[in-house]
Structure formats: C-alpha cells, structure tokens
C-alpha positions, -999 to +999 in steps of 0.1 A: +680-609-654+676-602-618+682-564-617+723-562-618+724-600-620+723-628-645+711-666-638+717-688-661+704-728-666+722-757-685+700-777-705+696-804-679+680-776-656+655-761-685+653-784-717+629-767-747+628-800-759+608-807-731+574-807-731+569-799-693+597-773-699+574-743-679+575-763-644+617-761-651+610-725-657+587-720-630+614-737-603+641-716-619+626-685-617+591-676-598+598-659-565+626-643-579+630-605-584+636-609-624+636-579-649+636-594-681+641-633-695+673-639-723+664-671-745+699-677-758+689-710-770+681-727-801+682-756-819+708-754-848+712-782-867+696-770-899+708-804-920+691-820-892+659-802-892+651-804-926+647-844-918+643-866-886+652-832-864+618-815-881+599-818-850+625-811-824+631-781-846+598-764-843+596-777-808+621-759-797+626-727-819+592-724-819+566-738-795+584-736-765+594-700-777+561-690-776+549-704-744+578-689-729+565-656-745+536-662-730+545-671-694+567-634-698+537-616-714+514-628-681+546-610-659+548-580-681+584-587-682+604-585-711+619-614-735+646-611-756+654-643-778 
C-alpha cells in the first residue's frame, strides 16, 4: 500500500516460486512511499502438494513468505498475508 493507493504485481512481475524473487520485490517497491505489503498469494493445489508440488509448496507458502517478512521487518512496515 502506498498511503491511499494499492500496487499490485502479476506473477510474471514477482514470482514466489522464484528463488531471486527479492530483486522482483526490490524493483517493484524500494523508493516507493509504501505503508504496509498485502501477500495475497499462495500456492493452492493441496492434491498437488502432498506429491511432486511438495517443494513448490513450502517454497512458496513458506520460504519466500518469510524472507518477505523479513525484507518488511528490516522497513518496519507491516505484512499482512
């Protein structure tokens, strides 16, 4: 959020199945007068993830939650996922 504003990002623009996923959020974001970050995303096949989607799974509901977490902790701003 950017005060009164939203931005928003497709997956092509930040992908949390990315492992370099931070320099997409750095470009996105950094020099930008944001208030808070909204992680609406999530991976949601749950057949999926209990077999070949394991990994992308805790990738991305997990891991890249975190270091998000922490890039907003480091701001003081606050994440809602």
């Amino acid at each position: 959020l950017l005060g009164d504003r939203a931005i928003t990002a497709s997956r092509n623009e930040v992908d949390l199945a990315n492992p370099d996923f931070m320099q997409q959020i750095e470009r996105l974001l950094v020099g930008q007068p944001i208030a808070a970050v909204i992680n609406a995303t999530a991976y949601t096949q749950v057949d999926a993830a209990e077999g070949e989607g394991h990994d992308l799974a805790l990738r991305v509901n997990g891991q890249a939650v975190g270091e998000l977490a922490a890039w907003c902790a480091k701001r003081k701003l606050p994440l809602v996922h």
